[in-house]
Backbone as JSON, one array per atom type, in Angstrom:
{
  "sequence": "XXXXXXXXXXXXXXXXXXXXXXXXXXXXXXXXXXXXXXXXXXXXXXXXXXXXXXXXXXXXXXXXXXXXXXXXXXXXXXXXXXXXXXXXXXXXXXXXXXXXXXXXXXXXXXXXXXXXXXXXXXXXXXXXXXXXXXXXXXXXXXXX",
  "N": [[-1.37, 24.4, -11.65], [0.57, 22.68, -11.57], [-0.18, 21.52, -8.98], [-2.01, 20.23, -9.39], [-1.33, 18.14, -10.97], [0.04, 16.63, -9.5], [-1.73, 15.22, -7.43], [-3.68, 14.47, -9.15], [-1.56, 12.47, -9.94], [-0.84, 11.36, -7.52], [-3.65, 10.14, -7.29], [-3.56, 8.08, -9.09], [-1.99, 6.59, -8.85], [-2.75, 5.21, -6.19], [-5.14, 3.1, -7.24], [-7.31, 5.27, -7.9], [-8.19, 6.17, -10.17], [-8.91, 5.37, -13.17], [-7.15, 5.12, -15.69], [-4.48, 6.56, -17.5], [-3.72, 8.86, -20.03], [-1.27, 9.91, -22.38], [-1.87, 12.97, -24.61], [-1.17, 14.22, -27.34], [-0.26, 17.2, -29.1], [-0.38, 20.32, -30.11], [2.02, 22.56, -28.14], [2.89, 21.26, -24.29], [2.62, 17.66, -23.92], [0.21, 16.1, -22.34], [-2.21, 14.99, -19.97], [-4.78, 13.03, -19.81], [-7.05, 11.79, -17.21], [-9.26, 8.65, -16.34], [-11.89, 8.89, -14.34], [-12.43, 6.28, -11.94], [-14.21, 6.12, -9.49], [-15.77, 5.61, -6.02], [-14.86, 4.7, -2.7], [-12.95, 6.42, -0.06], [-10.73, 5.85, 2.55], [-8.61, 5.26, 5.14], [-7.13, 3.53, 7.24], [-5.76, 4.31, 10.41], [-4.38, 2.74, 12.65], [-3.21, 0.83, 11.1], [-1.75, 2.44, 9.35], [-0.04, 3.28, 11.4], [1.27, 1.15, 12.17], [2.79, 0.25, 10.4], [4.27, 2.79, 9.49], [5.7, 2.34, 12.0], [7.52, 0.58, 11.69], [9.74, 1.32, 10.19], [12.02, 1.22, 11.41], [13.14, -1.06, 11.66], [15.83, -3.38, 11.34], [17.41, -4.08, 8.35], [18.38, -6.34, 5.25], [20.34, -7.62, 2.41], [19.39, -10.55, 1.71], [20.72, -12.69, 0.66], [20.18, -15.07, -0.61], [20.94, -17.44, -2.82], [19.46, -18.4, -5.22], [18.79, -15.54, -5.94], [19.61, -13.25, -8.02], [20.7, -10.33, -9.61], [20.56, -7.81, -11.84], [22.35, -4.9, -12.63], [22.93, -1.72, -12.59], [25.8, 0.5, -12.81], [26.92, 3.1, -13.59], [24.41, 4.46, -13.16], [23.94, 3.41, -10.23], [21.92, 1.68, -9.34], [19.4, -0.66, -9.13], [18.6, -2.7, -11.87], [16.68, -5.16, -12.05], [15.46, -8.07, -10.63], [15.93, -10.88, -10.37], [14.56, -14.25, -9.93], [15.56, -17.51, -9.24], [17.5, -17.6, -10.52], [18.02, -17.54, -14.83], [15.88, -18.26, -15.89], [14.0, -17.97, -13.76], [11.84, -15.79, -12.11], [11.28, -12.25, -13.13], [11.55, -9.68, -11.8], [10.6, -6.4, -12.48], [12.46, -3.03, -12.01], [11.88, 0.2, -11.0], [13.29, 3.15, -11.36], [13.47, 4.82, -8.57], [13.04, 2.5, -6.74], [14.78, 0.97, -7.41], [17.08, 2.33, -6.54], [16.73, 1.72, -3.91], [17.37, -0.45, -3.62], [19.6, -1.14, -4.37], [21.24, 0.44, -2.24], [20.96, -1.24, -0.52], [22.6, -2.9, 2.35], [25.04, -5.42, 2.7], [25.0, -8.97, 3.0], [26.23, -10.25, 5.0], [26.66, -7.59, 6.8], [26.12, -5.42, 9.66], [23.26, -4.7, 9.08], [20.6, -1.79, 7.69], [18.25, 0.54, 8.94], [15.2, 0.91, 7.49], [14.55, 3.2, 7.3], [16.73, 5.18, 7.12], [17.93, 4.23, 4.5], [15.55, 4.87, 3.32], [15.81, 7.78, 3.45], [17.91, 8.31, 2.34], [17.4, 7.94, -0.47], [15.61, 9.76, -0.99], [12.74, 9.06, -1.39], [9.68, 7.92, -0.64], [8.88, 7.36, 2.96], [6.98, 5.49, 3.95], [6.04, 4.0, 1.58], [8.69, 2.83, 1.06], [8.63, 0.9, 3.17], [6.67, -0.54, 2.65], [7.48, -1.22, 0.16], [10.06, -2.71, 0.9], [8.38, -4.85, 2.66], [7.62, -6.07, 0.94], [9.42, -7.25, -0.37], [11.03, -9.13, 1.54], [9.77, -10.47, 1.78], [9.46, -12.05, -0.23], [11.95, -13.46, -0.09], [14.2, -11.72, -0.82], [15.9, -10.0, 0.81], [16.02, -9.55, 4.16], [15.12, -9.21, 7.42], [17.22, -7.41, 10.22], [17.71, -9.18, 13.29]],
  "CA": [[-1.46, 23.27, -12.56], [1.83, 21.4, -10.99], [-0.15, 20.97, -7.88], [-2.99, 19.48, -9.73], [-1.43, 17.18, -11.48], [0.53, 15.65, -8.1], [-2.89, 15.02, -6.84], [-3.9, 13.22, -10.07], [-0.84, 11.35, -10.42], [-1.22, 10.0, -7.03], [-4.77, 8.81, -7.32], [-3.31, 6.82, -10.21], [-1.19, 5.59, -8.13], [-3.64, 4.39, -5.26], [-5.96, 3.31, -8.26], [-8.48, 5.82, -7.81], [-8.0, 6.53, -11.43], [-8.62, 3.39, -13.97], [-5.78, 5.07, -16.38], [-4.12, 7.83, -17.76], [-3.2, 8.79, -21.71], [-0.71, 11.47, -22.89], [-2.5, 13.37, -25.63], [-0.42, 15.09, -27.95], [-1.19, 18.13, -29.63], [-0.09, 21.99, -30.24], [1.83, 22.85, -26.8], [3.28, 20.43, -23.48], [1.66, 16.74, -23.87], [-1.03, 16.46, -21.5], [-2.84, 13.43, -19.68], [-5.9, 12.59, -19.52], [-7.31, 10.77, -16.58], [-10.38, 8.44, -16.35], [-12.13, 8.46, -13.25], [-12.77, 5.26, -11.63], [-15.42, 6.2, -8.35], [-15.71, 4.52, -4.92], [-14.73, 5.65, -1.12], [-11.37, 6.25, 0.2], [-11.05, 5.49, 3.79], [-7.32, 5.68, 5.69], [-6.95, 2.84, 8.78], [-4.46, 4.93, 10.76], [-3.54, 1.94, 13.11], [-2.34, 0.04, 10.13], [-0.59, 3.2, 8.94], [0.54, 3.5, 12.6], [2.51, -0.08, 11.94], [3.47, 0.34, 8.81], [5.71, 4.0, 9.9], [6.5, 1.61, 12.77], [8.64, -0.63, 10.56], [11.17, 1.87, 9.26], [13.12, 1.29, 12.29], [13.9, -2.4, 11.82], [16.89, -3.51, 10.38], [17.3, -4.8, 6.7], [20.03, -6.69, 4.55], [20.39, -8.7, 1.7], [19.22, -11.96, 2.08], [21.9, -13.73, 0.41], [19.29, -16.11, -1.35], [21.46, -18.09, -3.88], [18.01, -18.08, -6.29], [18.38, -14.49, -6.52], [20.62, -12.57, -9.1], [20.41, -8.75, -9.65], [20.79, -6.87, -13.11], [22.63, -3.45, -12.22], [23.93, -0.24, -13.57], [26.94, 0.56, -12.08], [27.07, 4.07, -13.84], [23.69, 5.11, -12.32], [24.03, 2.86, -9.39], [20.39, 1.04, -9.21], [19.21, -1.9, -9.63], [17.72, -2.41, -12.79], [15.63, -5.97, -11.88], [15.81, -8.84, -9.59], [15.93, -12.44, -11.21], [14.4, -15.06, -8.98], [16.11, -18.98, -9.37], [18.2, -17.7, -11.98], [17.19, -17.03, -15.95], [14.69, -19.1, -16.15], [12.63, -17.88, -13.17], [11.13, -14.94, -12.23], [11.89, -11.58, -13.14], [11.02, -8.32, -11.34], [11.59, -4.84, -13.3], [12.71, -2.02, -10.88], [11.4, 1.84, -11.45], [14.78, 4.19, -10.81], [13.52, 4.76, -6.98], [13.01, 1.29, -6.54], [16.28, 0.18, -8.09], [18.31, 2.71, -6.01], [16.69, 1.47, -2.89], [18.4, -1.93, -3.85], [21.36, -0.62, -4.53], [21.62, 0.69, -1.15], [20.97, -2.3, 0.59], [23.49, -3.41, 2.73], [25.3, -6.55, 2.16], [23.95, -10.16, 3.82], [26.83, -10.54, 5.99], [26.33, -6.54, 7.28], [24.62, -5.7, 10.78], [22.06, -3.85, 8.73], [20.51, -0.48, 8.23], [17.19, 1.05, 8.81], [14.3, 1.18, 6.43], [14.65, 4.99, 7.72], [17.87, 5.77, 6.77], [17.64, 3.92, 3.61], [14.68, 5.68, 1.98], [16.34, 9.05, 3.52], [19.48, 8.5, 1.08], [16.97, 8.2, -1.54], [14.14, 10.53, -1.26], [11.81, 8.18, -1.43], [8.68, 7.77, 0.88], [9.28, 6.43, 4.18], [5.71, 4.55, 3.99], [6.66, 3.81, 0.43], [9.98, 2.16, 0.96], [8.32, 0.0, 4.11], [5.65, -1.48, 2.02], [8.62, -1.85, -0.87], [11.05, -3.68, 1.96], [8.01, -5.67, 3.28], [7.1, -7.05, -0.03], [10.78, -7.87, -0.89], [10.95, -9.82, 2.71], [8.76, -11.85, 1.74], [9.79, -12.65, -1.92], [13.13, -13.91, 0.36], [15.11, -11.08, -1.37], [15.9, -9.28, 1.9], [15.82, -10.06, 5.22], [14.89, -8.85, 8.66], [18.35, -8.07, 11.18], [17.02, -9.26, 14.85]],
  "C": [[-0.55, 22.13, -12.1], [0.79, 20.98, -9.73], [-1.33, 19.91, -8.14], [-2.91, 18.19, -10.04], [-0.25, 16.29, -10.91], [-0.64, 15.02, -7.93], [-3.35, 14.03, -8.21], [-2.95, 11.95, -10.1], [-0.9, 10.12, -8.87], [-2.58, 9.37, -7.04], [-4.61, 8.39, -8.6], [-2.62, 6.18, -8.94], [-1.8, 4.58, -7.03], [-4.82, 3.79, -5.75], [-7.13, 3.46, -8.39], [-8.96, 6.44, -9.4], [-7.6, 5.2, -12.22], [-7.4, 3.77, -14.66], [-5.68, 6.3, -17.1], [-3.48, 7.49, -19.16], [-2.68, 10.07, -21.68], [-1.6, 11.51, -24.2], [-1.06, 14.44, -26.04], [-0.78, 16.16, -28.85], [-0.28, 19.43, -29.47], [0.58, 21.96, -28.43], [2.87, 21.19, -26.06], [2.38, 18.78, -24.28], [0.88, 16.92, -22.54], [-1.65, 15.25, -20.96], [-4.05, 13.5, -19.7], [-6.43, 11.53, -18.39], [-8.99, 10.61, -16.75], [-10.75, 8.12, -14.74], [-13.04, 7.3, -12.88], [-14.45, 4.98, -10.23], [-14.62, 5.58, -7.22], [-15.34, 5.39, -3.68], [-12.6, 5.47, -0.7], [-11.42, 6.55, 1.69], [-9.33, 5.32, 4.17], [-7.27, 4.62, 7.36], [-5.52, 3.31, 9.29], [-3.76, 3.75, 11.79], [-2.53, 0.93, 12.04], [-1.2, 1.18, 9.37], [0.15, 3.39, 10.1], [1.82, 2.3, 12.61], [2.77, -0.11, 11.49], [4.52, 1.2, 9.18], [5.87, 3.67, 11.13], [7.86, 0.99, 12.5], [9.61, -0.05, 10.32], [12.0, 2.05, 10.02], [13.83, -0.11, 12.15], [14.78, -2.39, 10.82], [16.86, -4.2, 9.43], [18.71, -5.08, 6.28], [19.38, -7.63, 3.59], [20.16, -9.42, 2.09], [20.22, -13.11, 1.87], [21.86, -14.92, -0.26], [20.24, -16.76, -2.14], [20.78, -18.48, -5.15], [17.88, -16.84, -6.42], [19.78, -13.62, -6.65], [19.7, -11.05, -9.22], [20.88, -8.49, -11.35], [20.87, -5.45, -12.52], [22.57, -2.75, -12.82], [24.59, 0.43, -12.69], [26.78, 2.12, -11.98], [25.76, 4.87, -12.66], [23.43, 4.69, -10.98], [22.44, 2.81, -8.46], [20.25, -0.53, -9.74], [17.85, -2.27, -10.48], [16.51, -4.02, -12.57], [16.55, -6.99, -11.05], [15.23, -10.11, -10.45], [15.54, -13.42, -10.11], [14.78, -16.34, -9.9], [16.68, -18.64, -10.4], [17.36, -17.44, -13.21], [16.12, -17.61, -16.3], [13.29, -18.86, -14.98], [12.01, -16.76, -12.8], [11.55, -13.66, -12.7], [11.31, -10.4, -12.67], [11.64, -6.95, -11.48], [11.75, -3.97, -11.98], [12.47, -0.35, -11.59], [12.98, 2.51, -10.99], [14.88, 4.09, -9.37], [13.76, 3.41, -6.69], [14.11, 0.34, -6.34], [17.38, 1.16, -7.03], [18.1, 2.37, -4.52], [17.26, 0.11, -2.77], [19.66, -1.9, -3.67], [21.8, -0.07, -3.06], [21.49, -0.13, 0.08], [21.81, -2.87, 0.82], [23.75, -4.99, 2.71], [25.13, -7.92, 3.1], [24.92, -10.61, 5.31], [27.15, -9.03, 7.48], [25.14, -6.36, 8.76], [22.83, -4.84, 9.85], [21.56, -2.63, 8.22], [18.99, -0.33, 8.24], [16.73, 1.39, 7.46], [14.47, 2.72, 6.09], [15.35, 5.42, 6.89], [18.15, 5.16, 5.41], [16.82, 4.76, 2.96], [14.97, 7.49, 2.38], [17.44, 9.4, 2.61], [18.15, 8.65, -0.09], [15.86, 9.23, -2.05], [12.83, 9.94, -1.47], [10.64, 7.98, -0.09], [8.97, 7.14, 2.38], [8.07, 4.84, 4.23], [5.87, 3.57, 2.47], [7.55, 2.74, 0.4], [9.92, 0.84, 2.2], [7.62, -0.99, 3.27], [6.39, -2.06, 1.02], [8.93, -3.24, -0.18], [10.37, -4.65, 2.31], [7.56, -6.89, 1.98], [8.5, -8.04, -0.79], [11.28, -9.06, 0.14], [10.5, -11.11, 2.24], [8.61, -12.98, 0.42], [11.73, -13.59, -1.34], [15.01, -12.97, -0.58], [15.97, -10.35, -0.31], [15.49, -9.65, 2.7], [15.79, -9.01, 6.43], [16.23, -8.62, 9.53], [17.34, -8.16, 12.4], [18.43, -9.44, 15.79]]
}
């Protein structure tokens, strides 16, 4: 039953599954998923560059438009504030937030995507596609 409902939870996650409901009732709660259809297809050269990536080096960016909301105690980062309170705000899931938290600081040579999502347990492919989308939001930067 645990292995079943890995396998469901990630095709929510890749959204091969339109959405999922706890049902409550006598017993554990329980989900329900609805299935969505369609083909699922895997371009391994693009996964080939993607678990390329987790060798380059990463750091804070140092942006001056971007503020963090922490938690010290659990040491994550609970969201990322773009231009200050007034402009964007991006929530962080626990993993998410502790892969923040472990990002080295803007004046730092760096560390690997690698060795980053290895402190956290977190996917390697996972924590690339994270890093590349944070890159590009100017939250994090590239070392060369």
């Amino acid at each position: 039953m645990v292995t079943a409902q890995r396998i469901l939870d990630t095709l929510e996650k890749y959204k091969f599954v339109i959405s999922s409901k706890q049902k409550k009732g006598l017993g554990r709660p329980s989900k329900i998923y609805t299935y969505m259809g369609g083909e699922f297809s895997v371009n391994l050269d693009e996964m080939l560059k993607i678990y390329q990536s987790r060798l380059i080096y990463i750091r804070e960016a140092g942006n001056p438009e971007v503020s963090f909301s922490f938690d010290i105690d659990k040491e994550l980062i609970n969201a990322v504030l773009l231009k200050g309170r007034s402009g964007k705000k991006i929530k962080m899931d626990d993993q998410r937030g502790r892969l923040l938290w472990l990002l080295p600081p803007p004046d730092s040579r760096g560390e690997t995507i690698e060795s980053i999502a290895e402190k956290t347990g977190f996917p390697i492919i996972d924590s690339v596609i994270f890093f590349r989308e944070m890159i590009e939001l100017n939250i994090i930067e590239e070392v060369k």
